[in-house]
C-alpha positions in Angstrom: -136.8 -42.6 5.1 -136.2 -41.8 1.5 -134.8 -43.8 -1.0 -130.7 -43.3 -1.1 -129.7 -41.3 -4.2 -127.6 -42.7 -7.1 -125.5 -39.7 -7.0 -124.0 -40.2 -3.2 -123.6 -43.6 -3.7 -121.2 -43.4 -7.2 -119.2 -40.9 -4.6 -118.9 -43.6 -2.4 -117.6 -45.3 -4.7 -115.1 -42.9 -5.5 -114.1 -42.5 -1.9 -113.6 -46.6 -1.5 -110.9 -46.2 -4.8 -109.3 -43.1 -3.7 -108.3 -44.4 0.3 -106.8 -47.6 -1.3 -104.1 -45.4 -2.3 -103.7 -44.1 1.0 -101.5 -46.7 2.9 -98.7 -46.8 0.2 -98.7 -43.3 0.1 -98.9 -42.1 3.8 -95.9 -44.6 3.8 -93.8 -43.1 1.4 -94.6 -39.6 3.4 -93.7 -41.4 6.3 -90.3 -42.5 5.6 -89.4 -38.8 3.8 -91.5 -36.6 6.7 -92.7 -38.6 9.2 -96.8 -40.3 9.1 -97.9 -38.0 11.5 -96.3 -34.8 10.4 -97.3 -35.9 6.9 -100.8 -36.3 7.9 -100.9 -33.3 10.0 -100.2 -30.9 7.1 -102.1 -32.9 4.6 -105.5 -32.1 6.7 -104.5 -28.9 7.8 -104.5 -28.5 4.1 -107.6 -30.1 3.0 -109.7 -28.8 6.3 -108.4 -25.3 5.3 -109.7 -25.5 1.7 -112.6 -26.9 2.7 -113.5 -24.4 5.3 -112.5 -21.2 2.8 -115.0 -23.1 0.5 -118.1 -23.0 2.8 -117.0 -19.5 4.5 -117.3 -18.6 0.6 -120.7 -20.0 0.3 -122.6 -18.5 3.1 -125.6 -20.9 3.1 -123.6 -24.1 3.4 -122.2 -22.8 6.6 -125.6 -21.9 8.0 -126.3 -25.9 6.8 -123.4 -27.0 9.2 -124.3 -25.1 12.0 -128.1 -26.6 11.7 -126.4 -30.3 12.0 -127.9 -32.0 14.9 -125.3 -31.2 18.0 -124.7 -34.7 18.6 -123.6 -36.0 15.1 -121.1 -32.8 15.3 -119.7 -33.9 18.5 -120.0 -37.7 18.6 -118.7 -38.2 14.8 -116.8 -35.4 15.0 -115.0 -37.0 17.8 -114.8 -40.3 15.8 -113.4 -38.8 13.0 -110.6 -37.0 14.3 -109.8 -40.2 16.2 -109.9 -42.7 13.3 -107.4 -40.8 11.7 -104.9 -39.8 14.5 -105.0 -43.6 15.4 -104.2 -44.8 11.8 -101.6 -42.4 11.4 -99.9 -42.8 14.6 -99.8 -47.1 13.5 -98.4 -46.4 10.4 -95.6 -43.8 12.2 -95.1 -46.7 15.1 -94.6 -49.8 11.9 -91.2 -50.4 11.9 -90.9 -51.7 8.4 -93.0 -51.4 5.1 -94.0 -55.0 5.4 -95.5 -54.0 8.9 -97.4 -51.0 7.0 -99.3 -53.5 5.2 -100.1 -55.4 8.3 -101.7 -52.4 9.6 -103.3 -51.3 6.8 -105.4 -54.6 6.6 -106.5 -54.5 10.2 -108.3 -51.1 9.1 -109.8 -53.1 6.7 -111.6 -54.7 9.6 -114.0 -51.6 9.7 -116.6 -53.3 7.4 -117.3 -56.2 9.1 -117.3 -54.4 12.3 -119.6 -51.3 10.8 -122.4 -54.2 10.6 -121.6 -56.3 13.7 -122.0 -52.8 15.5 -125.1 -52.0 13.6 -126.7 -54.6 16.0 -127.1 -52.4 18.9 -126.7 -48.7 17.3 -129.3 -49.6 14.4 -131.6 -51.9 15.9 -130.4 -55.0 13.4 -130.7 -58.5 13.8 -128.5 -61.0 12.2 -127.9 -64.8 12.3 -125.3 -66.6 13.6 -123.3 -66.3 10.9 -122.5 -63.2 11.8 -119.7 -64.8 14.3 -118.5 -67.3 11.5 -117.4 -63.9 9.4 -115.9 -62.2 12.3 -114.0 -65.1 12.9 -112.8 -65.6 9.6 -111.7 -62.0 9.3 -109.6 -62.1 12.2 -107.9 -64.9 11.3 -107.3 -63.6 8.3 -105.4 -60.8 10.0 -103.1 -62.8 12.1 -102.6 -65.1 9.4 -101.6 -62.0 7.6 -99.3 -60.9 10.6 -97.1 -64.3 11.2 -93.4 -63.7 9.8 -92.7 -65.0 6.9 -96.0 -67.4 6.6 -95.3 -69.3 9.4 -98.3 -69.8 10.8 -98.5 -70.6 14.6 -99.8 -68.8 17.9 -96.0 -68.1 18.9 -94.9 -66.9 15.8 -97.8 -64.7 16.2 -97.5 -64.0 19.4 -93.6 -63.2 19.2 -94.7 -60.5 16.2 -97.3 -58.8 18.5 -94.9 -58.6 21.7 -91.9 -57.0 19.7 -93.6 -54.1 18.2 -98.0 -54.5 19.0 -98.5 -50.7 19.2 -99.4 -50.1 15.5 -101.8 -53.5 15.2 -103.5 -52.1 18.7 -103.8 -48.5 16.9 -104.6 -49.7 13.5 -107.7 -52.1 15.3 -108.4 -48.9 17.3 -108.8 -47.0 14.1 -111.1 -49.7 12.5 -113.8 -49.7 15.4 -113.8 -45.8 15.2 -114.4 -45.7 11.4 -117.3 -48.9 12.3 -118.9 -46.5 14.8 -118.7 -43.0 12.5 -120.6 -44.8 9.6 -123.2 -46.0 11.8 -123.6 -43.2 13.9 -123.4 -40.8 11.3 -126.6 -42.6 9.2 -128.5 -42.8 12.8 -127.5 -38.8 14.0 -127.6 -36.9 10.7 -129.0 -39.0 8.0 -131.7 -36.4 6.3 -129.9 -33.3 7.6 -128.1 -31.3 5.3 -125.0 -29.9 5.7 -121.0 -31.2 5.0 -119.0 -31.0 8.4 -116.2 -33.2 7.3 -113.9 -29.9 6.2 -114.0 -28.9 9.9 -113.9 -32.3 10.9 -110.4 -32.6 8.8 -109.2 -29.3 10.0 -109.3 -30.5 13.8 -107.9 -33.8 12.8 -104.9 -31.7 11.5 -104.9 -29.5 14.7 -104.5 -33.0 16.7 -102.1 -34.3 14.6 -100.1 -31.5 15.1 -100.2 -31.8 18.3 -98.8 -35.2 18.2 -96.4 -34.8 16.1 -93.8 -33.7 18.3 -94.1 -38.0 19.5 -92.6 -38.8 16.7 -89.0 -36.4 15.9 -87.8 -37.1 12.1 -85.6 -35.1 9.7 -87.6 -33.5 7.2 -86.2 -34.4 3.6 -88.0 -31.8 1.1 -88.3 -33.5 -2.7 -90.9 -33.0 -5.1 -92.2 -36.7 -4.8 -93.2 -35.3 -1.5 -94.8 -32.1 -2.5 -97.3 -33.8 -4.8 -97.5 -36.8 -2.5 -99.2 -34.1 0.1 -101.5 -32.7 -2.1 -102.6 -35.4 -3.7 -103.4 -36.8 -0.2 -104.7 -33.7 0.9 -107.3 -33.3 -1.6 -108.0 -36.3 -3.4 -108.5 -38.8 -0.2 -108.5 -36.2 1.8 -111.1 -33.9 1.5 -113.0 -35.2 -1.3 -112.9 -39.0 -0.3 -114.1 -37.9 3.3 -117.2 -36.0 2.0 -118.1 -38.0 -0.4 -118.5 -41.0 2.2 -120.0 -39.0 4.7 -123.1 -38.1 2.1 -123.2 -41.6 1.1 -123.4 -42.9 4.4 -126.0 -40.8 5.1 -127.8 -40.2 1.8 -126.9 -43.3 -0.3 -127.0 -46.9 -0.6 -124.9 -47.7 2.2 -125.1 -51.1 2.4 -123.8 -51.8 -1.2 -121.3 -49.6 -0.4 -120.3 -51.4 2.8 -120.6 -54.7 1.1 -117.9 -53.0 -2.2 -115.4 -52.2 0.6 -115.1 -55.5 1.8 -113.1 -55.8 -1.4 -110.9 -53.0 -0.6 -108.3 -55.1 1.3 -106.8 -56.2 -2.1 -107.4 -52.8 -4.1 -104.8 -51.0 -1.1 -102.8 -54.2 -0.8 -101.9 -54.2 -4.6 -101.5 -50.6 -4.8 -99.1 -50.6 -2.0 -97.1 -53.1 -2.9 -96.6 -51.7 -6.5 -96.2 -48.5 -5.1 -93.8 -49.5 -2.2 -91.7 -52.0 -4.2 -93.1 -54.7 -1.9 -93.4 -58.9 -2.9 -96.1 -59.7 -0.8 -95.6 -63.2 0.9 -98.8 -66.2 0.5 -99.9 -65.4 3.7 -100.4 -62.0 3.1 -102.9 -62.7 -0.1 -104.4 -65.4 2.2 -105.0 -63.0 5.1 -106.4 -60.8 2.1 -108.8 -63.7 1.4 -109.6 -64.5 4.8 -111.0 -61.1 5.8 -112.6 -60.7 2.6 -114.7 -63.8 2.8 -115.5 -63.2 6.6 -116.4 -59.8 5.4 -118.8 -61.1 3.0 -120.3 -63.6 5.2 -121.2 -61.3 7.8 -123.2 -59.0 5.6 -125.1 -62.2 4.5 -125.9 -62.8 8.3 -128.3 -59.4 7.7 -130.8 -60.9 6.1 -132.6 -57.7 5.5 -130.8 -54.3 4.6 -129.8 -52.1 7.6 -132.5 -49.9 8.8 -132.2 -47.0 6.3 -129.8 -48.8 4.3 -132.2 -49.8 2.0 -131.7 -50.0 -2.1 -133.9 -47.7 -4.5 -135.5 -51.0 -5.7 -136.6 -52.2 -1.7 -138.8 -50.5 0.6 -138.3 -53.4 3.5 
């Protein structure tokens, strides 16, 4: 296995900031659009540009159709379901306040990208392992009770009267866990960027979904450069650059920066949203980070493949 670049691994970098704008936004969309019509055209957008791009440059086409068949159709699979389950949790949230709660559960996709790396990658970890993926899902529900109450009914009340969204949104986490791993272990030295496609048929499903969820379409120019931004920024950029640095770079300091994320896309939604976070929503925030953290310290090696340029164990 060769040492990851530098170069992937600053893109993954990249990525990580640009999709911590993406919950505030796709909310924004949502209420003006729809989530799921909004996300539809956005990757119908950014597939589209991306697949003119490679038709245009002959020998990056010929790259994608010498991919390994079973990256294209497992993570291709994945990836089209990550993001029709996160978009259909953030059309089901009935309030901005539940869009936050949703967008943290993604934020379990870190901690679940290395507990899964146990039987797709061959890793062993110590127990601690269970103490992080314990404190990261309390940190969710304590995120979830209303208005920091913190008790099992409280919680369970929340989940009864509206759970689709959390269900999706957890759905969407275990998909993204899955992609990164599967993607390293399937495609890792192949060359070749399918994510353009892979966005295109994410669009094509969306649209096909979209008819779920019926909304008036209100046309401003907020919304115009709310879709291109997400259509190409963490869109189609943000999804390529990962996929490269899952497979290419140094993914587990990448994996271990996103655990951090949860506070980047909480911030920027709330300032973007108009939102005052409640205490528990920080201490959710703090929860999952932490568990987050702990459970990459139950590796005590890097990931197979995951090694840094400085390591060769």
């Amino acid at each position: 296995m060769k040492h990851p670049s530098n170069i992937p691994t600053a893109l993954g970098i990249l990525a990580v900031i640009l999709w911590s704008s993406t919950i505030g936004i796709s909310r924004s969309l949502a209420e003006e659009i729809g989530a799921v019509r909004a996300a539809c055209w956005m990757y119908l957008a950014g597939g589209s540009l991306g697949c003119l791009l490679i038709f245009f440059r002959g020998m990056r086409l010929r790259r994608i159709l010498s991919l390994p068949k079973s990256y294209l159709f497992w993570c291709g699979g994945l990836f089209i379901a990550y993001l029709v389950f996160l978009f259909m949790a953030i059309g089901y949230a009935a309030t901005r306040q539940q869009t936050l709660e949703v967008g943290l559960i993604n934020y379990l996709w870190p901690a679940l990208t290395l507990l899964l790396s146990i039987p797709i990658l061959k890793k062993k970890a110590s127990p601690f392992l269970a103490v992080g993926i314990l404190m990261a899902l309390s940190g969710i529900v304590l995120a979830m009770v209303p208005g920091g109450k913190l008790s099992f009914f409280s919680f369970a009340e929340n989940m009864k009267s509206n759970s689709l969204p959390y269900l999706l949104s957890f759905g969407a986490a275990a998909a993204w866990a899955l992609y990164s791993n599967l993607s390293r272990r399937l495609a890792g030295d192949a060359e070749g960027d399918a994510v353009p496609l892979f966005l295109l048929l994410s669009g094509l499903a969306l649209w096909a979904l979209s008819g779920l969820f019926p909304q008036e379409i209100n046309w401003t120019p907020r919304v115009g450069w709310e879709l291109a931004y997400m259509a190409v920024l963490p869109g189609l950029l943000a999804y390529s650059f990962w996929d490269a640095a899952m497979r290419k770079g140094n993914a587990t300091f990448l994996v271990s920066l996103s655990y951090y994320t949860p506070f980047l896309s909480t911030l920027l939604s709330c300032l973007y949203l108009g939102i005052l976070p409640g205490w528990n929503l920080w201490a959710g925030c703090l929860l999952l980070t932490a568990g987050a953290i702990i459970s990459h310290r139950a590796f005590k090696r890097p990931l197979p493949g995951m090694t840094s340029p400085s390591r060769t164990d």
